[in-house]
N, CA, C and O atoms as CSV, one atom per row, in Angstrom:
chain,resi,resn,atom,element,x,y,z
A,1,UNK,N,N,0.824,-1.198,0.000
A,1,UNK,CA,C,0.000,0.000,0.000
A,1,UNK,C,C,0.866,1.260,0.000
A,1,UNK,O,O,0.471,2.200,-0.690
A,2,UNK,N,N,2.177,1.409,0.800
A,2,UNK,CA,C,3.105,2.399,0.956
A,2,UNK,C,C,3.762,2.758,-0.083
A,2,UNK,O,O,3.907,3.967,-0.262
A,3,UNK,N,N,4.378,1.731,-1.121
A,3,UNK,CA,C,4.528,2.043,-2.485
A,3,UNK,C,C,3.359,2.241,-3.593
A,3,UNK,O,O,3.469,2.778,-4.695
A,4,UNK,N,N,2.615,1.866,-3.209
A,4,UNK,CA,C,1.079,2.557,-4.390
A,4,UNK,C,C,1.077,3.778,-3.773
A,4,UNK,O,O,1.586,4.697,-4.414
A,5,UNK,N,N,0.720,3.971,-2.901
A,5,UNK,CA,C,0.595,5.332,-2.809
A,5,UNK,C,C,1.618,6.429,-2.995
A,5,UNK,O,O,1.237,7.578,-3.220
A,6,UNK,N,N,2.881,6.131,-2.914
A,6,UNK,CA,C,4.010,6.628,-3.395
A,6,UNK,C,C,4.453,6.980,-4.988
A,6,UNK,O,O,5.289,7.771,-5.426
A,7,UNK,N,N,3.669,6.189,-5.561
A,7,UNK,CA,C,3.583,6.090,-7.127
A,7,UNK,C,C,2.433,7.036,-7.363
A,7,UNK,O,O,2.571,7.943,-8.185
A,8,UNK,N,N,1.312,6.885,-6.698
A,8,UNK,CA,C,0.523,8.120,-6.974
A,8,UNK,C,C,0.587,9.753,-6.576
A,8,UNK,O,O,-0.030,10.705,-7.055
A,9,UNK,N,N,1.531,9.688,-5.563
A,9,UNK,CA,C,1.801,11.458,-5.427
A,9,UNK,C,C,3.154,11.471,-5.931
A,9,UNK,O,O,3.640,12.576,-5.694
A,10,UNK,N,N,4.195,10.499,-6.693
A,10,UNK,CA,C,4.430,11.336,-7.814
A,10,UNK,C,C,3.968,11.212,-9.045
A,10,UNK,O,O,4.361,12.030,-9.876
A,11,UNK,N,N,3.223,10.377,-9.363
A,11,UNK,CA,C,2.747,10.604,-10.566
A,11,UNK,C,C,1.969,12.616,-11.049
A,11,UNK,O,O,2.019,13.436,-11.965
A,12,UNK,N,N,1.307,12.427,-9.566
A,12,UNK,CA,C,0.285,13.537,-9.010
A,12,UNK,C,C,1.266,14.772,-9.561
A,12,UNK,O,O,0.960,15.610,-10.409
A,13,UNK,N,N,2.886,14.617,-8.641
A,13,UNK,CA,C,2.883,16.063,-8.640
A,13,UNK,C,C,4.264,16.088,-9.831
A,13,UNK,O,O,5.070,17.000,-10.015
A,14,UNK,N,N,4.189,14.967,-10.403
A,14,UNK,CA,C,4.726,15.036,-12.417
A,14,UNK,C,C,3.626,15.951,-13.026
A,14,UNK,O,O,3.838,17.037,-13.566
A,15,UNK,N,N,2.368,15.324,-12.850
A,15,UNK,CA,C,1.393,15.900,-13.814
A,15,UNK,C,C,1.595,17.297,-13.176
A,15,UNK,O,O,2.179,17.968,-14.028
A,16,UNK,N,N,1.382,18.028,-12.085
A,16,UNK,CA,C,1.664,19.353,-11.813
A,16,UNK,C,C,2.608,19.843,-12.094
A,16,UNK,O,O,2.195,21.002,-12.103
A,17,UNK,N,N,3.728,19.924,-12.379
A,17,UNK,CA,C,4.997,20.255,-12.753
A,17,UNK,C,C,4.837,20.479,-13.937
A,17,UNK,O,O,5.113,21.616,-14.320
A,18,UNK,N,N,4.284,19.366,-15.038
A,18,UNK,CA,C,4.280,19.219,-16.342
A,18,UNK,C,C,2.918,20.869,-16.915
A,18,UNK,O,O,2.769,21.448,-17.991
A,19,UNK,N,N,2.540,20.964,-16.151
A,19,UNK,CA,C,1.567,21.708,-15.770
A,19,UNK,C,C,1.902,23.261,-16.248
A,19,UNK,O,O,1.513,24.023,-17.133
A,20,UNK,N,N,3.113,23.293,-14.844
A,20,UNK,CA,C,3.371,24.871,-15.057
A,20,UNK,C,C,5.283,25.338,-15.606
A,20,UNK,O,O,5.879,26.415,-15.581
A,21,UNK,N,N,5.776,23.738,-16.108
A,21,UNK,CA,C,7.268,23.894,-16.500
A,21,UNK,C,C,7.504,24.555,-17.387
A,21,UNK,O,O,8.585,25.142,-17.439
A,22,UNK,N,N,6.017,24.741,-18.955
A,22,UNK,CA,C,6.561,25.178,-19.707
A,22,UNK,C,C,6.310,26.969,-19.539
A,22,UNK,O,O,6.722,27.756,-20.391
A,23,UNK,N,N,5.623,27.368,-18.382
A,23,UNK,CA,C,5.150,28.853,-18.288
A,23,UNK,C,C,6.575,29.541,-17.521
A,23,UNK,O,O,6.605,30.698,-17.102
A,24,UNK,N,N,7.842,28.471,-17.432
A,24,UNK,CA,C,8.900,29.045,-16.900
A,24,UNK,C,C,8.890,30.425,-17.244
A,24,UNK,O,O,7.893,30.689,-17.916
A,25,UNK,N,N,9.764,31.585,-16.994
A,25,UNK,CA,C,9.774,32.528,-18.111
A,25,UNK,C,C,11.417,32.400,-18.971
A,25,UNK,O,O,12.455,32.161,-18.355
A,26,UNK,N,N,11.377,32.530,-19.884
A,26,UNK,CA,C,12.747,32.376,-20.736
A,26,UNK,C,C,13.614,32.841,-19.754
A,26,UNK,O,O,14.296,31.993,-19.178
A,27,UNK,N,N,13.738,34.064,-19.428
A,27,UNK,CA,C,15.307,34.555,-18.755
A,27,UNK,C,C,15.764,33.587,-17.280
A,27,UNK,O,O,16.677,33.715,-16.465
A,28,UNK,N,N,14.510,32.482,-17.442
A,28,UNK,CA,C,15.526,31.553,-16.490
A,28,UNK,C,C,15.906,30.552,-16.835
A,28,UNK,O,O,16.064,29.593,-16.080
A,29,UNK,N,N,16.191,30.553,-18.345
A,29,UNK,CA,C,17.135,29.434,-19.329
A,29,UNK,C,C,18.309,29.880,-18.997
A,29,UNK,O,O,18.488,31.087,-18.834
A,30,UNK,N,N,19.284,28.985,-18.847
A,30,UNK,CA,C,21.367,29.250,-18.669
A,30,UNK,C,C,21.546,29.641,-20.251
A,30,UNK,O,O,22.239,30.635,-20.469
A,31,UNK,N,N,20.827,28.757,-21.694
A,31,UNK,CA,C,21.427,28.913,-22.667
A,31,UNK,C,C,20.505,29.653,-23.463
A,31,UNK,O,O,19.277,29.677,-23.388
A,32,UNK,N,N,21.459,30.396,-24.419
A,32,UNK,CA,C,21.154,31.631,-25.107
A,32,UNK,C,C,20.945,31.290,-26.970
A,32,UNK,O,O,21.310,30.204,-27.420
A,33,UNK,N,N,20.624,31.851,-27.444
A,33,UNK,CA,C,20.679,31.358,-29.007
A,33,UNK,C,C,21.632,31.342,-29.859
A,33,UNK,O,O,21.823,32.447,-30.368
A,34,UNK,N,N,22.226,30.620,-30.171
A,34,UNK,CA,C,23.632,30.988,-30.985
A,34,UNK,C,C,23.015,30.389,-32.268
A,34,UNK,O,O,21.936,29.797,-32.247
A,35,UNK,N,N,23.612,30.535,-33.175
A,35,UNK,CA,C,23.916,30.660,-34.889
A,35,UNK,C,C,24.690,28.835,-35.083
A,35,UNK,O,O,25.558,28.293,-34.400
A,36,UNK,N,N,24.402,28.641,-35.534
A,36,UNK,CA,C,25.100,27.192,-36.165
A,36,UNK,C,C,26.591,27.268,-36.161
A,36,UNK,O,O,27.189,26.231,-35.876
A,37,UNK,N,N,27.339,28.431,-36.458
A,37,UNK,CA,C,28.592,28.433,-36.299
A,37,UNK,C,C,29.096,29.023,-35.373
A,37,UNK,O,O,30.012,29.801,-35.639
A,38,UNK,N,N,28.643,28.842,-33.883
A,38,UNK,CA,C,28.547,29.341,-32.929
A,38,UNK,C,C,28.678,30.882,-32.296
A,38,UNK,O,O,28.927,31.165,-31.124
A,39,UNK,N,N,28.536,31.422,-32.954
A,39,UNK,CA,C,28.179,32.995,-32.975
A,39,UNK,C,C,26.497,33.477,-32.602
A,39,UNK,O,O,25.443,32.866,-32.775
A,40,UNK,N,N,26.793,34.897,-31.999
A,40,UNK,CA,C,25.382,35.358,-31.641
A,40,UNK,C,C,24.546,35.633,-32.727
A,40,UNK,O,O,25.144,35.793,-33.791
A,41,UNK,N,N,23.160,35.745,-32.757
A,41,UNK,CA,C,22.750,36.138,-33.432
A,41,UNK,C,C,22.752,38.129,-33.681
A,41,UNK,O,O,23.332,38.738,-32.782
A,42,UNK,N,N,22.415,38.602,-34.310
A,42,UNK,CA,C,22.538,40.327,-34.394
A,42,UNK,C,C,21.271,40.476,-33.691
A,42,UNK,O,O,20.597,39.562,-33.217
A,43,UNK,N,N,21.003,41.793,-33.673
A,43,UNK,CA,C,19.608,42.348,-32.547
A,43,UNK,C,C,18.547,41.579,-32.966
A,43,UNK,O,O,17.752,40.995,-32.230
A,44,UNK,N,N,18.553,41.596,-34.236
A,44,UNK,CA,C,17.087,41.335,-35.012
A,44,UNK,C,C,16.999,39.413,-35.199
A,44,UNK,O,O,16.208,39.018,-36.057
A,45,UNK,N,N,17.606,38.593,-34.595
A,45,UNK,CA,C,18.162,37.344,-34.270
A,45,UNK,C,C,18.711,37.062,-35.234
A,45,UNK,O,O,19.493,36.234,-34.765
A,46,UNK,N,N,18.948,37.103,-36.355
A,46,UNK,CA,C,19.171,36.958,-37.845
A,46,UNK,C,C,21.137,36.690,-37.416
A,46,UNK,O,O,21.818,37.550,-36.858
A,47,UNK,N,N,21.674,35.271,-37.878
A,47,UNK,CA,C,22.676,34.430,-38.113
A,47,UNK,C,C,23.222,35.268,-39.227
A,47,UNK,O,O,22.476,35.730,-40.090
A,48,UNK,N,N,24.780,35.512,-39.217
A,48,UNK,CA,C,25.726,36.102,-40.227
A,48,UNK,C,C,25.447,35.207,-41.812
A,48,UNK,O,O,25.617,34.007,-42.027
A,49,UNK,N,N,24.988,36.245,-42.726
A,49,UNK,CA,C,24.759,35.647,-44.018
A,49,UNK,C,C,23.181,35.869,-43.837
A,49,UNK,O,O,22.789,35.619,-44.977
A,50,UNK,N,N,22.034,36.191,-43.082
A,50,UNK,CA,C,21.041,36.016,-43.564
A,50,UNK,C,C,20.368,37.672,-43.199
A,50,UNK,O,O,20.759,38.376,-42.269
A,51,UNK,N,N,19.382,38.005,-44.097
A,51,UNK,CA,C,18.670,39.368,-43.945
A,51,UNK,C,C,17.422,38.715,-43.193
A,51,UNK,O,O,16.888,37.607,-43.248
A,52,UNK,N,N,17.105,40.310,-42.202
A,52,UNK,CA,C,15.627,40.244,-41.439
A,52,UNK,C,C,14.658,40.963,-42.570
A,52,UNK,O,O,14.820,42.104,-43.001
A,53,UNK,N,N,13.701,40.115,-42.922
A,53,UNK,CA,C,12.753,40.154,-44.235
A,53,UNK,C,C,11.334,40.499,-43.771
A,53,UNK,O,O,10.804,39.523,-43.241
A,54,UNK,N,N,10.762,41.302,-43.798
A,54,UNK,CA,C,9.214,41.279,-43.673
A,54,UNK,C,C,8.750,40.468,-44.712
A,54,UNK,O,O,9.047,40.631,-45.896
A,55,UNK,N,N,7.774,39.298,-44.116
A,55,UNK,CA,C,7.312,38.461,-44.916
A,55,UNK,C,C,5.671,38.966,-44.720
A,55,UNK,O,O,4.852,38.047,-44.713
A,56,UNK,N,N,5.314,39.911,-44.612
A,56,UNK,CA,C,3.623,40.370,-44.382
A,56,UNK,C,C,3.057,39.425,-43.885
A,56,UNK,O,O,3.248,39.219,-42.687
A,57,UNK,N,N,2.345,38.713,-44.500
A,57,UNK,CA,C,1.404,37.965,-43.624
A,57,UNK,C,C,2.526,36.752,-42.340
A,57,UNK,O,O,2.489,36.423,-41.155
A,58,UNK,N,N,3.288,36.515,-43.421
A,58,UNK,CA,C,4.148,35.601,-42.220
A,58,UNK,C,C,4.920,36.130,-41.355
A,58,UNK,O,O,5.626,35.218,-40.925
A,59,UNK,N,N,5.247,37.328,-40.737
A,59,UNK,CA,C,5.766,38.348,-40.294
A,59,UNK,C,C,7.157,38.477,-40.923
A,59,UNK,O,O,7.357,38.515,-42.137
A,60,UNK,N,N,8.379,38.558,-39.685
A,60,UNK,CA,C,9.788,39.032,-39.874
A,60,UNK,C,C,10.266,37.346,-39.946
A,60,UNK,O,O,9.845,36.398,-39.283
A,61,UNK,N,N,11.117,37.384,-40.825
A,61,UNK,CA,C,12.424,36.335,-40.750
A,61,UNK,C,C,13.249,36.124,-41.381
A,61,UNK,O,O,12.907,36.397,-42.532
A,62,UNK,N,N,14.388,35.713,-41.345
A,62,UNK,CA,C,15.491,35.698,-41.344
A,62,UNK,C,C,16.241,34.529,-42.765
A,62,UNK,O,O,16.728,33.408,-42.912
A,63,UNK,N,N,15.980,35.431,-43.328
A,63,UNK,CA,C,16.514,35.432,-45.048
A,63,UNK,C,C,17.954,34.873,-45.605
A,63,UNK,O,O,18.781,35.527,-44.970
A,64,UNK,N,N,18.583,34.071,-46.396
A,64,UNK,CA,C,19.733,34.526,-46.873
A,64,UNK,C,C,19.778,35.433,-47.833
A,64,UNK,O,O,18.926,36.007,-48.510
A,65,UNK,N,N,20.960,35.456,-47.763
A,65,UNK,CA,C,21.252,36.663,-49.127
A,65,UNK,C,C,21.294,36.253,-50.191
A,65,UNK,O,O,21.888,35.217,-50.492
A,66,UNK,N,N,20.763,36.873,-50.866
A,66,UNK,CA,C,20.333,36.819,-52.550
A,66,UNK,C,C,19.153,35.998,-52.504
A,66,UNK,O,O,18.910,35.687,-53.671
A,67,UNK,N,N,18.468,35.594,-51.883
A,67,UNK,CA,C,16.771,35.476,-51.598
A,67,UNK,C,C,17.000,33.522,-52.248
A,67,UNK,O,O,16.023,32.797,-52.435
A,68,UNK,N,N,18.292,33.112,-52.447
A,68,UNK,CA,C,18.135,31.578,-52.257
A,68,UNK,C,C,18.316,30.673,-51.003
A,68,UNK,O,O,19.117,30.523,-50.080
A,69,UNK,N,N,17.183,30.166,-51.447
A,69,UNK,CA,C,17.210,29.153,-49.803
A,69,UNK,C,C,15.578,29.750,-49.102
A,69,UNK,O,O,14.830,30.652,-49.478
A,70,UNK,N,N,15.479,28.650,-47.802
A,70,UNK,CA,C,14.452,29.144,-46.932
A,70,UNK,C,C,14.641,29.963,-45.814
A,70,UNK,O,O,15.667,29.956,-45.135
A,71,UNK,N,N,13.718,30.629,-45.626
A,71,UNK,CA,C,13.339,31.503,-44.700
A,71,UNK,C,C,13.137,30.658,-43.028
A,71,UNK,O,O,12.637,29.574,-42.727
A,72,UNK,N,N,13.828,31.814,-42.155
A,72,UNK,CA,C,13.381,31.139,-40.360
A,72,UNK,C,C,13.072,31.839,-39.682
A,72,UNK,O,O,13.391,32.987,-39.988
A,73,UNK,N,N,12.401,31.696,-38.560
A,73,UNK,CA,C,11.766,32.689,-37.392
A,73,UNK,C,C,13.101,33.232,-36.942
A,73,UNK,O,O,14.000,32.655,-37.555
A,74,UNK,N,N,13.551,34.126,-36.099
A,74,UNK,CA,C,14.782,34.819,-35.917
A,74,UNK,C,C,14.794,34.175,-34.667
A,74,UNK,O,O,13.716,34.066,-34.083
A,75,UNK,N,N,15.985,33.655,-34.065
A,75,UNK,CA,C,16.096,33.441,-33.060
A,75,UNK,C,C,16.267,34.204,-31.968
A,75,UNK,O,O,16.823,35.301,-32.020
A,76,UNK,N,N,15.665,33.530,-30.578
A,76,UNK,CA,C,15.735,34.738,-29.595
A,76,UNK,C,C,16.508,34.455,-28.634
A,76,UNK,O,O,16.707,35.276,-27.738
C-alpha cells in the first residue's frame, strides 16, 4: 500500500509540474541562441549571411542573401 501510494503522489505532482514547466519565463534558461557556427545572433536574431525580411502575412524572418534558400523565425 506504501509504495502505491508513493507512485501516486508522484505521478500527481509530475502531472503538476508538467503543468506549469513550460510557463517558466525564458530569462531563467542558462542557454542563449547561438547561430550554427557558434556565434550570436545580431539584434534582429538573424545568423551572419542572412537578412531580417518582412514576410507580411508571415511576419519578420530571417533570409539569406540573394533570396536563395528558406526563410526562419529569428532566433531569440
Amino acid at each position: 500500500m506504501k509504495k502505491c501510494l508513493t507512485i501516486i503522489i508522484s505521478v500527481f505532482f509530475g502531472f503538476i509540474l508538467g503543468l506549469f514547466l513550460p510557463k517558466i519565463p525564458s530569462w531563467f534558461s542558462t542557454t542563449d541562441a547561438i547561430c550554427p557556427d557558434g556565434v550570436q545572433p545580431d539584434k534582429n536574431g538573424c545568423c551572419p549571411g542572412e537578412v531580417y525580411t518582412d514576410m507580411y502575412d508571415l511576419g519578420f524572418n530571417c533570409c539569406p542573401e540573394g533570396g536563395e534558400g528558406d526563410c526562419f523565425p529569428p532566433l531569440r
